[in-house]
N, C-alpha and C positions, 0 to 999 in steps of 0.2 A: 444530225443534219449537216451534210457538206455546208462549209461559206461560200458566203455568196454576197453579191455586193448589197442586199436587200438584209435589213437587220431581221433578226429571228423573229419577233415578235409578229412581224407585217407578214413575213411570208407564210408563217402556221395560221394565223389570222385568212390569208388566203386560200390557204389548202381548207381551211374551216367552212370557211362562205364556198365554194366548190362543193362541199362534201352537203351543206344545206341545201345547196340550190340540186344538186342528185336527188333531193329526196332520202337520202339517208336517215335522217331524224326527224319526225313528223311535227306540226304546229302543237306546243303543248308538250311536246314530250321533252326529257328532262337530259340533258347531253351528259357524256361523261366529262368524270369530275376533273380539276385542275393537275391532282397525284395521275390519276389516268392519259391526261393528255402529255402529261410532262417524262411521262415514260416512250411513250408513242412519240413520239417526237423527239426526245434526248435530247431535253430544253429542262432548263428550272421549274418549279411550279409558277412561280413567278411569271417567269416569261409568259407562259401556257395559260396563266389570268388573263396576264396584260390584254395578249391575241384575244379572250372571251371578250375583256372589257371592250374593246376594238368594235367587234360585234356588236356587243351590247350597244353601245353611241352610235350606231349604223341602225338602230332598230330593230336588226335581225335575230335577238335573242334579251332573253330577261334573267338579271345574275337577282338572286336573295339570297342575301347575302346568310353564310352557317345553312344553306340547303341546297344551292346550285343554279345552275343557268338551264335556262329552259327557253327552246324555240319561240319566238312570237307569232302568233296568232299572224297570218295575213290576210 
């Protein structure tokens, strides 16, 4: 990811919520993992959480925790 004056976390966080609100990953279904995001991104896993977590306190996805985050229900 080029920098940018927006920290990594907020912006893959956004590009995430874009990619939800497409329809890309359906209510219920189970998103790729934090290893997979943090590849796709060339962020830490870490960072690639954080953005889930982001989500998650947004409503828009559910992390269980050792199984993964999964779209919520609307």
């Amino acid at each position: 990811m080029p920098r940018t004056p927006q920290v990594p976390y907020r912006a893959i966080a956004d590009a995430l919520r874009e990619r939800l609100e497409a329809g890309e990953w359906l209510p219920g279904e189970q998103m790729p993992s934090s290893a997979e995001l943090a590849a796709e991104y060339g962020v830490s896993r870490t960072t690639a959480a954080r953005a889930v977590r982001v989500l998650a306190d947004e409503g828009r996805v559910t992390v269980v925790r050792n199984w993964g985050a999964f779209v919520a229900e609307r």
